[in-house]
FILUMKOL-970693 format. One record per residue: residue number from 1; residue in one letter; chain; x, y, z of N, C-alpha, C, O in turn. Coordinates in pm, 1 decimal. Layout:
+------+------+-------+----------+----------+----------+----------+----------+----------+----------+----------+----------+----------+----------+----------+
| resi | resn | chain |      nxx |      nyy |      nzz |     caxx |     cayy |     cazz |      cxx |      cyy |      czz |      oxx |      oyy |      ozz |
+------+------+-------+----------+----------+----------+----------+----------+----------+----------+----------+----------+----------+----------+----------+
|  NUM |    A |     A |        X |        Y |        Z |        X |        Y |        Z |        X |        Y |        Z |        X |        Y |        Z |
...
+------+------+-------+----------+----------+----------+----------+----------+----------+----------+----------+----------+----------+----------+----------+
***
This chain:
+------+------+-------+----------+----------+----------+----------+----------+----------+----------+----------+----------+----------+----------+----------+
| resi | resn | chain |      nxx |      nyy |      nzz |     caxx |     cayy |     cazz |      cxx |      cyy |      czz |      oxx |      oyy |      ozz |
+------+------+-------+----------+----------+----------+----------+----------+----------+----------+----------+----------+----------+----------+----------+
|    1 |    X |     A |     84.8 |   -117.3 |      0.0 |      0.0 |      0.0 |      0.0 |     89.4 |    123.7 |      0.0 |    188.7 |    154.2 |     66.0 |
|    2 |    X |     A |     26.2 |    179.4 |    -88.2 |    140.5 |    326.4 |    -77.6 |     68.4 |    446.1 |    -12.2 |    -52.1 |    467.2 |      1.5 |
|    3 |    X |     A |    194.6 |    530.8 |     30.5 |    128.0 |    663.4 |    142.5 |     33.6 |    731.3 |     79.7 |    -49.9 |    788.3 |    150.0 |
|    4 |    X |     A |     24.1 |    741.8 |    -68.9 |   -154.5 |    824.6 |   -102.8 |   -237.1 |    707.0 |    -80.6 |   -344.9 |    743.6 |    -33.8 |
|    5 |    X |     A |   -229.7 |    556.5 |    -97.5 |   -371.3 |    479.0 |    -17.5 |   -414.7 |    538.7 |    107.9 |   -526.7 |    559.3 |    154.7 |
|    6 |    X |     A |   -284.1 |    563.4 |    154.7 |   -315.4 |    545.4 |    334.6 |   -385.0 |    692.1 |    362.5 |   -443.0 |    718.9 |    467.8 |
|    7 |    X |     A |   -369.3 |    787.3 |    246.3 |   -407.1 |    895.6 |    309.5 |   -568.2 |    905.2 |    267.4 |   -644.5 |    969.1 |    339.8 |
|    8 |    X |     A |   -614.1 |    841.8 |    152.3 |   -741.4 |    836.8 |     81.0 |   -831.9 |    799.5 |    187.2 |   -938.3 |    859.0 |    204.4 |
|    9 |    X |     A |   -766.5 |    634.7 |    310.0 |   -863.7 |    599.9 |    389.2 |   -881.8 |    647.9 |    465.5 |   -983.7 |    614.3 |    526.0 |
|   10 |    X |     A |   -803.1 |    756.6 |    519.3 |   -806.4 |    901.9 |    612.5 |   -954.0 |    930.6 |    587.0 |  -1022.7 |    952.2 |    686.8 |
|   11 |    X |     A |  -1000.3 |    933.1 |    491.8 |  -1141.5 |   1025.5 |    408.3 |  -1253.0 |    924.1 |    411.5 |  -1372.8 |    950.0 |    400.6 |
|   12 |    X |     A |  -1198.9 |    806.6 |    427.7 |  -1300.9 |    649.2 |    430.2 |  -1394.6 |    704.3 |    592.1 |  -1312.5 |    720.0 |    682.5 |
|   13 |    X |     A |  -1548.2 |    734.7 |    640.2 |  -1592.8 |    728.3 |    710.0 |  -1597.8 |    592.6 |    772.3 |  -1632.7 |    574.4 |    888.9 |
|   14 |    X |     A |  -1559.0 |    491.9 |    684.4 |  -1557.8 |    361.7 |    774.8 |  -1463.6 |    307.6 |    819.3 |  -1461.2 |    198.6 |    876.5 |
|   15 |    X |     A |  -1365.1 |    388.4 |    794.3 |  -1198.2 |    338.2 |    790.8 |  -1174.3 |    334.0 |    958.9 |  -1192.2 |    436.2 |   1025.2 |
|   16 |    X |     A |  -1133.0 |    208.9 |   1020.2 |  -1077.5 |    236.7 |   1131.6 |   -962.9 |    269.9 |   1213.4 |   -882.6 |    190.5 |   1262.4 |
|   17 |    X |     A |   -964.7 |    469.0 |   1228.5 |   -847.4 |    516.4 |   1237.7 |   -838.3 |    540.2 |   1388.1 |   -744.2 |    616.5 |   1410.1 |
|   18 |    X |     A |   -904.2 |    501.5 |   1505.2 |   -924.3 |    579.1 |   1554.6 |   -912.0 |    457.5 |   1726.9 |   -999.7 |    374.4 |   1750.5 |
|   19 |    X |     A |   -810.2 |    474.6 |   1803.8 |   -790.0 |    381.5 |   1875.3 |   -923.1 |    453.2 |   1991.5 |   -994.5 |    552.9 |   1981.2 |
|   20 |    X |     A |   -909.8 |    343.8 |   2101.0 |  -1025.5 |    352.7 |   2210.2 |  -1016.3 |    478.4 |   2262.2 |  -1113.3 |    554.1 |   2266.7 |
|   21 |    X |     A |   -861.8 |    518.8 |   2318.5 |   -831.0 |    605.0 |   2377.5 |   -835.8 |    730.3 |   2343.8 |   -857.2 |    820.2 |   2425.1 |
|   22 |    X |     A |   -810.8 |    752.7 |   2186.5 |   -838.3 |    892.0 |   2090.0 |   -977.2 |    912.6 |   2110.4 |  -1034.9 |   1012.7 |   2153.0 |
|   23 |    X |     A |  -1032.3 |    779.2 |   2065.7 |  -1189.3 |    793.6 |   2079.8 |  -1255.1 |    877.3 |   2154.0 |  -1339.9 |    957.0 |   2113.7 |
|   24 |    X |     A |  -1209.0 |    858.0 |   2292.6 |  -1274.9 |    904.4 |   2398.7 |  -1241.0 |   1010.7 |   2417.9 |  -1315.3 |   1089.0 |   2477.0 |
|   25 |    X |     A |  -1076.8 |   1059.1 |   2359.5 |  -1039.0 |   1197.6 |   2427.7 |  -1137.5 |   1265.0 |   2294.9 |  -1201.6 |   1366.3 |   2322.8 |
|   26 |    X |     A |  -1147.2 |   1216.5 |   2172.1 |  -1219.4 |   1312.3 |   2134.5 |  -1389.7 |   1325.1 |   2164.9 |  -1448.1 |   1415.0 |   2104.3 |
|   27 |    X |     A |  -1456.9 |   1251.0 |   2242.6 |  -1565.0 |   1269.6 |   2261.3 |  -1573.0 |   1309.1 |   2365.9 |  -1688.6 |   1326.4 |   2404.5 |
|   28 |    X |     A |  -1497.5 |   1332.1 |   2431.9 |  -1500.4 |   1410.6 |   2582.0 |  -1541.6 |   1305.4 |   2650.2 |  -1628.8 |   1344.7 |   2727.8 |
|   29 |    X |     A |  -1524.0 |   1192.7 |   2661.3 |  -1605.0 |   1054.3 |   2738.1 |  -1503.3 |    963.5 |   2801.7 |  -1381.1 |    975.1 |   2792.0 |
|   30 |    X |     A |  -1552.0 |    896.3 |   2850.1 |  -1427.4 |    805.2 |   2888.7 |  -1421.1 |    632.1 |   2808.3 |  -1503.5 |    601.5 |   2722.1 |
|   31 |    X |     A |  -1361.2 |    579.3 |   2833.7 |  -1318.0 |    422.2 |   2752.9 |  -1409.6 |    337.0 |   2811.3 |  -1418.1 |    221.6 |   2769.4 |
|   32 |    X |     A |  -1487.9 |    380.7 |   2912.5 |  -1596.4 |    288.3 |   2972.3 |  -1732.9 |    291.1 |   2902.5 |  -1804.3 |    193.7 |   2878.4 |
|   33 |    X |     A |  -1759.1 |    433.9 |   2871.4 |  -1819.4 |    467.2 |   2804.7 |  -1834.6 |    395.7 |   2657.9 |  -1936.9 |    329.8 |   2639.6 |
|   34 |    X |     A |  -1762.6 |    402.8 |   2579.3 |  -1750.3 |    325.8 |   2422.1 |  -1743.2 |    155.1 |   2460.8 |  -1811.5 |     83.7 |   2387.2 |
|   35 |    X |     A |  -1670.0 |     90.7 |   2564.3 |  -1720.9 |    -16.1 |   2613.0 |  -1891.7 |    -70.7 |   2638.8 |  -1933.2 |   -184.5 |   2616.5 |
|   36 |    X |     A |  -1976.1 |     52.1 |   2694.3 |  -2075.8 |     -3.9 |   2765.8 |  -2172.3 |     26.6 |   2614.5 |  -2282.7 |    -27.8 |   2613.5 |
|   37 |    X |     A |  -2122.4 |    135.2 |   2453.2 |  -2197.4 |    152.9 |   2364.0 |  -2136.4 |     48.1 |   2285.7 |  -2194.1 |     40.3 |   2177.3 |
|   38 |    X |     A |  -2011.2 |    -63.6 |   2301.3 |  -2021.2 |   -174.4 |   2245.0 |  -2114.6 |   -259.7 |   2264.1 |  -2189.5 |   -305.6 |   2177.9 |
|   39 |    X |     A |  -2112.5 |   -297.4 |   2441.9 |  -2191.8 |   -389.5 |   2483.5 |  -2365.9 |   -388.2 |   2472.2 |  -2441.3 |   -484.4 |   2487.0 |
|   40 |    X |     A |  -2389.4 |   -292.3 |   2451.2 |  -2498.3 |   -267.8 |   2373.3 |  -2565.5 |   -267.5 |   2235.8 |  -2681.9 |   -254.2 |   2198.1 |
|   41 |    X |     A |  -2432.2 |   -289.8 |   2167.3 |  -2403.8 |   -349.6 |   2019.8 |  -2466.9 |   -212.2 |   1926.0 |  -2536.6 |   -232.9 |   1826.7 |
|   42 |    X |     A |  -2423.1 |    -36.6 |   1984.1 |  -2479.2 |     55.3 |   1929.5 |  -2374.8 |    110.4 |   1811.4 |  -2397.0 |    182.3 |   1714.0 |
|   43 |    X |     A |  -2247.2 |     45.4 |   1861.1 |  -2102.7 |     68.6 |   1750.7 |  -2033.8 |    -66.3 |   1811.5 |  -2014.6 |   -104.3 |   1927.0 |
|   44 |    X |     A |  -1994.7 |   -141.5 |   1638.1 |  -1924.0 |   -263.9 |   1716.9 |  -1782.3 |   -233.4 |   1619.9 |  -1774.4 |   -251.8 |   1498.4 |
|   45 |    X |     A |  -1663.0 |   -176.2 |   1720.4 |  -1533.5 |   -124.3 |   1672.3 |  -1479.9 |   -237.3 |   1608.5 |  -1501.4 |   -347.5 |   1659.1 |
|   46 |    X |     A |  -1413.4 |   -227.8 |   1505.3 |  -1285.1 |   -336.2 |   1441.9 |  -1195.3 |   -363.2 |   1571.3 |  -1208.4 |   -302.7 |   1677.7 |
|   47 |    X |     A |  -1102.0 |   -463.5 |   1545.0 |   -983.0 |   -489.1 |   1630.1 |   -849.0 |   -457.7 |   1555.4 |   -854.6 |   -435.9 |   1434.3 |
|   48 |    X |     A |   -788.0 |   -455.9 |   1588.5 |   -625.9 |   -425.1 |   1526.3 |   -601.6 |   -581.4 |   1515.4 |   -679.9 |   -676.0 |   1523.5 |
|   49 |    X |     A |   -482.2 |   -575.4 |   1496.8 |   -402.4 |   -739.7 |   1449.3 |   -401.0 |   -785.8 |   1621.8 |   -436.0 |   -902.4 |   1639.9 |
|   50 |    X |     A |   -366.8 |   -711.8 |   1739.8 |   -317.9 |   -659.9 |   1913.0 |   -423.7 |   -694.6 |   2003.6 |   -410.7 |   -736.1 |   2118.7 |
|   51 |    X |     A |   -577.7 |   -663.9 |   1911.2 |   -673.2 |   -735.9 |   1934.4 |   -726.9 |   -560.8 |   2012.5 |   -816.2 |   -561.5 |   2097.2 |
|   52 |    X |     A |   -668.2 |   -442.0 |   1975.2 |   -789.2 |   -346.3 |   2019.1 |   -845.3 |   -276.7 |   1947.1 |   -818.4 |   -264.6 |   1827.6 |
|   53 |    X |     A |   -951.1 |   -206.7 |   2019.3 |  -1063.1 |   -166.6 |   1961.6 |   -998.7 |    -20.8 |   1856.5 |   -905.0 |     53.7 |   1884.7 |
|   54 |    X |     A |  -1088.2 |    -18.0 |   1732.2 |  -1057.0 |     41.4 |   1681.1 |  -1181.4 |    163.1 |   1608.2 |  -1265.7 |     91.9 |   1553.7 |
|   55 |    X |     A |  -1207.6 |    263.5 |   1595.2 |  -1331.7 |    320.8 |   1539.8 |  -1347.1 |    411.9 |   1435.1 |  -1243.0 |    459.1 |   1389.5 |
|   56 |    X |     A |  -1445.0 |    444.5 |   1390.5 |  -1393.1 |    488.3 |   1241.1 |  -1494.8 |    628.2 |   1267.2 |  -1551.3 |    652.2 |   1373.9 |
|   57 |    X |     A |  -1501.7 |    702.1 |   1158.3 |  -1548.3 |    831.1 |   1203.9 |  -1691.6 |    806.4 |   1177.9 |  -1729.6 |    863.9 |   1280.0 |
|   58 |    X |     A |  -1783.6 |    773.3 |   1131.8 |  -1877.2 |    708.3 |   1133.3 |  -1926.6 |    669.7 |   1257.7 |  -2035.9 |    709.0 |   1298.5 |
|   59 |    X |     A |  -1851.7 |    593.6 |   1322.4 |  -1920.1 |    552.3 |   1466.0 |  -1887.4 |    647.2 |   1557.3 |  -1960.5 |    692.3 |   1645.5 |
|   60 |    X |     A |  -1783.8 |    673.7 |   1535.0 |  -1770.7 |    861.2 |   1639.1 |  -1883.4 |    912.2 |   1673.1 |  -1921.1 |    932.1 |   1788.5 |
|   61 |    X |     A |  -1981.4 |    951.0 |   1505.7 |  -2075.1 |   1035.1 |   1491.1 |  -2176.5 |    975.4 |   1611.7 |  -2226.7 |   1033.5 |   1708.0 |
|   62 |    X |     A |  -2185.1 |    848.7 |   1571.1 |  -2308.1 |    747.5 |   1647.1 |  -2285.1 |    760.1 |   1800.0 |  -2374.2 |    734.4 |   1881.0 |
|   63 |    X |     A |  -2126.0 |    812.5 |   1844.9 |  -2094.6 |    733.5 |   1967.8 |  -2121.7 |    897.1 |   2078.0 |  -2165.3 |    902.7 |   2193.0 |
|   64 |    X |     A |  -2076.1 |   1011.9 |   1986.5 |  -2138.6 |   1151.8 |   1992.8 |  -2268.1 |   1176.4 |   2030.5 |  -2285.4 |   1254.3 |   2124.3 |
|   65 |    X |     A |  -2388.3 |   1112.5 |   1962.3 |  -2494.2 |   1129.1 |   1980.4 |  -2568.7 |   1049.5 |   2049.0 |  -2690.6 |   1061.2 |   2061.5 |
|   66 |    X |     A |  -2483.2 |    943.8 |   2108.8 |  -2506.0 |    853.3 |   2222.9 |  -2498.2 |    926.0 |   2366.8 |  -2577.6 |    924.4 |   2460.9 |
|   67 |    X |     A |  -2355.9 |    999.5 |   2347.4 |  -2304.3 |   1076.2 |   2456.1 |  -2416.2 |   1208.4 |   2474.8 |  -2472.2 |   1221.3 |   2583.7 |
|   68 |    X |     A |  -2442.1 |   1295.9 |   2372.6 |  -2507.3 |   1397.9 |   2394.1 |  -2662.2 |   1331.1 |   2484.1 |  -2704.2 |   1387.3 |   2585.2 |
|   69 |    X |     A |  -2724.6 |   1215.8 |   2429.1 |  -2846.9 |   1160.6 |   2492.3 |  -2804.8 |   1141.2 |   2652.4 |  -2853.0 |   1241.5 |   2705.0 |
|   70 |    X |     A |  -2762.9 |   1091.3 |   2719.1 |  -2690.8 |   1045.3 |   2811.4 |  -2670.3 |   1166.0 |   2894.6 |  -2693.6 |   1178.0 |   3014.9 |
|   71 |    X |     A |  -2631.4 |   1238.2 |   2826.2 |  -2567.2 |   1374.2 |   2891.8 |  -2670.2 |   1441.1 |   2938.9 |  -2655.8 |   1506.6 |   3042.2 |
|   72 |    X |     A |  -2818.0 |   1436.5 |   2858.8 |  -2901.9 |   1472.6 |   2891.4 |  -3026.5 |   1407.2 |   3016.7 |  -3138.9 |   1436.8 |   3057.2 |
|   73 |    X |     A |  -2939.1 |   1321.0 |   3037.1 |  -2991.9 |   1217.7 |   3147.7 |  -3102.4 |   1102.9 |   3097.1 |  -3214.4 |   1073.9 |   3139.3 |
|   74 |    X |     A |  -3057.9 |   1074.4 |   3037.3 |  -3086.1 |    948.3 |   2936.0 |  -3033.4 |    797.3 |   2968.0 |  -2910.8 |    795.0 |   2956.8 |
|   75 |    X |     A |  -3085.6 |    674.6 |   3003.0 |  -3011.8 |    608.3 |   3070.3 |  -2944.8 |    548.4 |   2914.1 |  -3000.7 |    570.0 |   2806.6 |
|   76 |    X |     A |  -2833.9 |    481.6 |   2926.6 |  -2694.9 |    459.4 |   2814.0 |  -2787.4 |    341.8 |   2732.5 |  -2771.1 |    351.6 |   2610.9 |
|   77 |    X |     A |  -2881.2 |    232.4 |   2772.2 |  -2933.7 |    129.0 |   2742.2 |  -3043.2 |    166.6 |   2656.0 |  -3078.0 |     92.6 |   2563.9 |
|   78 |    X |     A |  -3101.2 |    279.4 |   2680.4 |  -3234.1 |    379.1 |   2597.5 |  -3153.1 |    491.1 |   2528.1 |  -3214.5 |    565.0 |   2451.1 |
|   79 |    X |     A |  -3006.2 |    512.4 |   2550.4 |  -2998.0 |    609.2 |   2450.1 |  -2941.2 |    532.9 |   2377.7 |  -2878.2 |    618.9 |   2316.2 |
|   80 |    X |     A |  -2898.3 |    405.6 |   2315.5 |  -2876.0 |    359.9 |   2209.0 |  -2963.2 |    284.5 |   2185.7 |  -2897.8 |    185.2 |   2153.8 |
|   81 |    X |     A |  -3116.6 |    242.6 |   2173.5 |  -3225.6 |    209.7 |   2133.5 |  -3274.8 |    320.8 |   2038.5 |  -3305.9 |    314.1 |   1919.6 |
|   82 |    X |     A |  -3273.2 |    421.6 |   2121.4 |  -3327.4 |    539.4 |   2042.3 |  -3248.6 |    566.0 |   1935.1 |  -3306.7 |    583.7 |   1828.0 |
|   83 |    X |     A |  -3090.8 |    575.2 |   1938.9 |  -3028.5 |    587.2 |   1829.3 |  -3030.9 |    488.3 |   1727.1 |  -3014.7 |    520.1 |   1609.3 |
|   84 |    X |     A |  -3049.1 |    376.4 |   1761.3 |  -3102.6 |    242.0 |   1644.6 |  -3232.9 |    272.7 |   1605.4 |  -3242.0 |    247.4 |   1485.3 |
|   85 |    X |     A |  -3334.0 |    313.7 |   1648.3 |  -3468.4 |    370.5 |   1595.7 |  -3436.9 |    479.6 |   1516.0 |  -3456.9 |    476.0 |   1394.6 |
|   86 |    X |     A |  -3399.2 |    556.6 |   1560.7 |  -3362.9 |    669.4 |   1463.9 |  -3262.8 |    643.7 |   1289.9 |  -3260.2 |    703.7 |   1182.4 |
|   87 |    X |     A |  -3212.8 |    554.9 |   1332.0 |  -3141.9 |    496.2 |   1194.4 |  -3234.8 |    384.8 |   1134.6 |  -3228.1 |    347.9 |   1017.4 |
|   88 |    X |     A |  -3318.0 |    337.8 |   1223.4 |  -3396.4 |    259.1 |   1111.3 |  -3513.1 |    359.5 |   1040.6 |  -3540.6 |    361.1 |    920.7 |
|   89 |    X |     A |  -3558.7 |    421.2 |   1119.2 |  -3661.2 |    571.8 |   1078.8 |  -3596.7 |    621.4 |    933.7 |  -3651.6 |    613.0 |    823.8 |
|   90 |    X |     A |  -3479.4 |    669.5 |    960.4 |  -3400.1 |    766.5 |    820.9 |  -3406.9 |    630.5 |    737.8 |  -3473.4 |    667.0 |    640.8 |
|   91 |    X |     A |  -3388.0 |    541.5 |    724.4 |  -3359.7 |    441.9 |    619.0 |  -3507.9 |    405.8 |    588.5 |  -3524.1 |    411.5 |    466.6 |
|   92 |    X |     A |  -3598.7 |    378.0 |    640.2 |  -3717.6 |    374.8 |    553.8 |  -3785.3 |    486.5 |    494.5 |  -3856.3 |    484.2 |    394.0 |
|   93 |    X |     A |  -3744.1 |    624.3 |    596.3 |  -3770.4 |    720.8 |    518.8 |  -3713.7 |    723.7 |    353.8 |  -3777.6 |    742.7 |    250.3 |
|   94 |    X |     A |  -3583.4 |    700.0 |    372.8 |  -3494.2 |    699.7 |    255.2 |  -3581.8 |    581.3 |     92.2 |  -3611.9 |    610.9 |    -23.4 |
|   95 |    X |     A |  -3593.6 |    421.2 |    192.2 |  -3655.2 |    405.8 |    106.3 |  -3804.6 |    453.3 |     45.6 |  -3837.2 |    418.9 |    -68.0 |
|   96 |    X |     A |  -3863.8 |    508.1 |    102.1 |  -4054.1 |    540.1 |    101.0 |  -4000.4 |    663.7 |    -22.3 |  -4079.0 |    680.5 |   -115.6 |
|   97 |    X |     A |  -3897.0 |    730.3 |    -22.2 |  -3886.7 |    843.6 |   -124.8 |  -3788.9 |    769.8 |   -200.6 |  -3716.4 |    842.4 |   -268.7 |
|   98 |    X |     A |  -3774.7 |    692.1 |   -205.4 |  -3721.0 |    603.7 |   -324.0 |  -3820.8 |    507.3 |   -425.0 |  -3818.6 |    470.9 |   -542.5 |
|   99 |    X |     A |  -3900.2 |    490.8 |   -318.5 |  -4068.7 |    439.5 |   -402.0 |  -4117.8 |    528.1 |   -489.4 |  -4139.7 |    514.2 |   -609.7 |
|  100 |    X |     A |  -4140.7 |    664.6 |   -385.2 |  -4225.7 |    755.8 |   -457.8 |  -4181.5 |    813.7 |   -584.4 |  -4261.5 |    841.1 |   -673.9 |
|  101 |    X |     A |  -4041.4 |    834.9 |   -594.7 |  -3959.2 |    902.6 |   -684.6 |  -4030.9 |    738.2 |   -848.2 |  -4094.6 |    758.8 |   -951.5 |
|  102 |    X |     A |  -3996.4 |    651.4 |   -811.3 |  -3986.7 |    548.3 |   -917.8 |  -4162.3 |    542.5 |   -910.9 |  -4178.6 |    465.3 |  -1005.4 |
|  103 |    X |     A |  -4278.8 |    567.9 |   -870.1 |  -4391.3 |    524.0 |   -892.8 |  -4417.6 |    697.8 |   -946.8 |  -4537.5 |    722.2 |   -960.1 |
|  104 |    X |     A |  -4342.0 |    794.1 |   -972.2 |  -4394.5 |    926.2 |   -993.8 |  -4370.9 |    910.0 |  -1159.6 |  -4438.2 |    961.9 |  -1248.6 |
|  105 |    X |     A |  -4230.7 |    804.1 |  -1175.6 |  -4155.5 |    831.8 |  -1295.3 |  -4250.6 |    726.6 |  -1406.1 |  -4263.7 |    730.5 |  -1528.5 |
|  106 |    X |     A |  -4312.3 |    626.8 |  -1292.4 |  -4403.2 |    507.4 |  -1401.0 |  -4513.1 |    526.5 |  -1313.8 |  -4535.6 |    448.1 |  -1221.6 |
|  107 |    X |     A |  -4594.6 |    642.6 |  -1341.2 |  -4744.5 |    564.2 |  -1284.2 |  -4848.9 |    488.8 |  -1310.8 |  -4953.1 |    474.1 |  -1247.0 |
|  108 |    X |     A |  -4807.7 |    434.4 |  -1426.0 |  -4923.6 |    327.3 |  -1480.9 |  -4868.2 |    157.2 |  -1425.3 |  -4914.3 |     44.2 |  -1441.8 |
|  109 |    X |     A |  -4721.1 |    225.0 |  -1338.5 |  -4668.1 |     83.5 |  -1252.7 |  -4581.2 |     19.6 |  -1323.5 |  -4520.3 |    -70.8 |  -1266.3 |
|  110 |    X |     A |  -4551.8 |     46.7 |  -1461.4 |  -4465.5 |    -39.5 |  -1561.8 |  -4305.8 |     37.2 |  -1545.8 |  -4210.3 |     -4.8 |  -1611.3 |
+------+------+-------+----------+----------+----------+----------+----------+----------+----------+----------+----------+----------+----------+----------+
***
């Protein structure tokens, strides 16, 4: 792999750049924290070859808006329910205007 691959997956939202410990300093949270939103299966981090956890910016986002719920006195077990509802919500939204768009373009259904 050459150093422009490595820098492209920099830009990969799924790329896992991001050890436990960065994690947390960047979410203002602690490592118990991203533990107890594993064990809840709300972000499930890659492992390294070392066997640790690893996270990609993608689950940051998820692990952010776990923290902000929480913060708000939210217990950790209901704020990642809610955040799995909320991602299944946007994705059927997504598909229902993916229907409508293709039944607008054929409305005789063909």
């Amino acid at each position: 792999m050459t150093a422009d691959d490595s820098y492209r997956r920099l830009d990969d939202d799924d790329y896992p750049a991001y050890t436990m410990g960065r994690a947390a300093e960047m979410l203002g949270t602690t490592q118990g924290f991203l533990r107890a939103i594993g064990d809840a299966r709300l972000v499930t981090p890659l492992r390294s070859a070392g066997g640790h956890r690893r996270y990609s910016r993608y689950q940051l986002r998820i692990a952010a808006r776990a923290r902000e719920l929480v913060d708000q006195g939210t217990p950790i077990e209901a704020a990642c329910r809610i955040i799995i509802l909320e991602d299944q919500l946007e994705e059927a939204q997504r598909i229902n205007a993916q229907y409508r768009r293709t039944a607008t373009r054929h409305p005789d259904g063909t």
